[in-house]
N, C-alpha and C positions, 0 to 999 in steps of 0.2 A: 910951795911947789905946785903948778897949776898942774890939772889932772893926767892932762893928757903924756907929762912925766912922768908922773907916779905908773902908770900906764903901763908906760915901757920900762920903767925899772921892773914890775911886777912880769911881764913878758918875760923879760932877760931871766929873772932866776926861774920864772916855771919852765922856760926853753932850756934850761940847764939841770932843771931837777930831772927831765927823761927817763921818769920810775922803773920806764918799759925799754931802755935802750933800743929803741926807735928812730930816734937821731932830732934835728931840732926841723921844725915845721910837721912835726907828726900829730902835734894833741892842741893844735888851734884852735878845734871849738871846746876839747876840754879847760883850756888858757881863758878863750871868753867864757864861759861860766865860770872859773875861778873867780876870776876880776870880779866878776859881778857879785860873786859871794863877798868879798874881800870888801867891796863896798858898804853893801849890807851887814855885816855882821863884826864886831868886835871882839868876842871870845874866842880864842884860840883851842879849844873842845870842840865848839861849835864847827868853827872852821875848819880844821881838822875833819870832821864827822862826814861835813860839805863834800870837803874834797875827794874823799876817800869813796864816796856816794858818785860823783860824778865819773870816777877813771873805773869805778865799778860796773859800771852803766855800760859805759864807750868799750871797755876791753875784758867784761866779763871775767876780769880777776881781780881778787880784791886785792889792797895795796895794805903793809904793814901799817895798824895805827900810828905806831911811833915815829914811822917816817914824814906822814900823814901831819905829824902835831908839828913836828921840828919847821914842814912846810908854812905850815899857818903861824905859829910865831912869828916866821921870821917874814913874811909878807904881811901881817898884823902888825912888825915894827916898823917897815917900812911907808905903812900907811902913816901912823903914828908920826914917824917924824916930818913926813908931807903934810900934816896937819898943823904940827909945831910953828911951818915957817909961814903961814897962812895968817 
């Protein structure tokens, strides 16, 4: 999967995840700092921590870890199997 897919797959579910029901085009530079974590990092604690860090940041509320982790899994698996077909 060349990146620029993975991309937009990882777009589509953070534009979907909307923690803050906000609606979709509201957490765009939260979305690019995601990705960029999601690059960088392969544990899904870690990622989680990341993410949880940045929507902290941008909306001065914190977001449920658990939600936080379910996130990161699953854009963690998606990297995963964009990797696979590489």
């Amino acid at each position: 999967m060349e990146i620029q897919e993975l991309n937009r797959q990882l777009v589509k579910i953070l534009n979907e995840w909307d923690p803050f029901g906000r609606g979709q085009g509201e957490y765009d530079p939260e979305i690019a700092d995601v990705i960029y974590a999601v690059q960088e990092m392969d544990k899904p604690h870690d990622l989680a921590i990341k993410v949880q860090s940045i929507y902290e940041y941008s909306f001065e509320e914190l977001l449920p870890f658990d939600s936080c982790l379910l996130l990161a899994e699953t854009l963690l698996a998606v990297k995963e199997q964009g990797s696979c077909d590489l």
